[in-house]
C-alpha angles and dihedrals in degrees: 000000000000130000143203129191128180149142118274115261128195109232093331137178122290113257082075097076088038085070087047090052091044100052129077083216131006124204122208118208109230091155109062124074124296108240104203090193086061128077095257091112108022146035151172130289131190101244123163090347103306148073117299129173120222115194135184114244119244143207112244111254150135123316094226098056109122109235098260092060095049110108125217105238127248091253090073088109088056097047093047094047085061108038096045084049092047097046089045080057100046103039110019080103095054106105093248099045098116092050099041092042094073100052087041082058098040091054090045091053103046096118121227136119089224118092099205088054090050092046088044095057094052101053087050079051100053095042091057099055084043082048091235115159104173102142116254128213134188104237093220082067097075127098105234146093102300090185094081117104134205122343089000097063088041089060093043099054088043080060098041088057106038105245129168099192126022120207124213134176108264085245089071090060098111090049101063134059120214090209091063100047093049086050087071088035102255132141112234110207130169121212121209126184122241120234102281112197111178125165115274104185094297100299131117114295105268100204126216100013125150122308073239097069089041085053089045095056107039150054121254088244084053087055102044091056089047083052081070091041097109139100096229105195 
């Protein structure tokens, strides 16, 4: 069995759901610390032409608070009502805006104070309209020592689960050690997406944005075949 684990995103890019696609079950962190200087909570747009980020806004609140007890904060409304605005401006002219709109809306508008719900939410969101039916766990669910850390952790929940391969994005490369994976049995791999040019108006390819801006662009049969798009080693 093969296994994923990562962080939730917010809309991100779309070797995330690569990972998903390429998993028989994917596990999402909403136990360990939130890190505000990561993408958990924000990502890139296509606006004007270029590359914009768009955030959620928080409540202020501690550093050392895990993802699933950050709150959003009470200017949500604020921050929807622009961003929505902004998005309808800079891409009410992409071929699948119309399609992809509506999702964008119904994300924004799932109601709930807690960020890793929202997030959450949105991931289950995305993968519907892919088709993507890798089943998906909190990580907080499972019945194991929750007090390991790293690589550790990675290992334990591999166990807990019963993989037999566990997947990671090629940037994790320098975290983990094969020898210790193949001590429990396990097949360490590294997925790395491939180059993916698809056409933005008829401007200059703007890389990595937003599952949102892939969405935006190209058909669902387009994106089906850029789920596949990766070197797995």
């Amino acid at each position: 069995m093969k296994l994923g684990i990562m962080q939730p995103y917010f809309l991100p890019y779309i070797g995330y759901f690569q990972l998903i696609a390429a998993v028989d079950v994917f596990v999402v962190y909403d136990n360990i610390q939130f890190t505000k200087k990561g993408w958990i909570h924000r990502n890139r747009f296509l606006k004007e032409g270029d590359s914009s980020l768009f955030t959620i806004p928080l409540q202020k609140d501690s550093d050392f608070l895990t993802i699933e007890q950050r709150v959003i904060s009470v200017d949500y409304q604020k921050f929807k009502t622009k961003f929505l605005r902004s998005v309808k401006a800079n891409y009410q002219k992409a071929p699948f805006f119309e399609t992809t709109y509506p999702v964008l809306e119904r994300i924004l508008n799932y109601e709930t104070p807690h960020l890793f719900e929202f997030i959450h939410h949105s991931i289950l969101q995305v993968c519907k309209v892919l088709e993507i039916a890798t089943p998906i766990v909190i990580s907080s669910t499972l019945d194991m020592d929750h007090g390991l850390t790293g690589q550790d952790r990675v290992i334990a929940i591999c166990k807990h689960l019963k993989a037999t391969h566990y997947i990671n994005p090629i940037g994790g490369l320098e975290l983990y050690q094969n020898q210790a994976f193949l001590n429990k049995e396990i097949k360490l791999q590294f997925i790395k997406s491939q180059d993916i040019v698809y056409k933005q108006f008829n401007e200059s390819f703007v890389p990595w944005l937003s599952i949102l801006d892939v969405m935006m662009f190209n058909s669902p049969k387009d994106i089906n075949t850029m789920l596949t798009t990766y070197d797995l080693n």
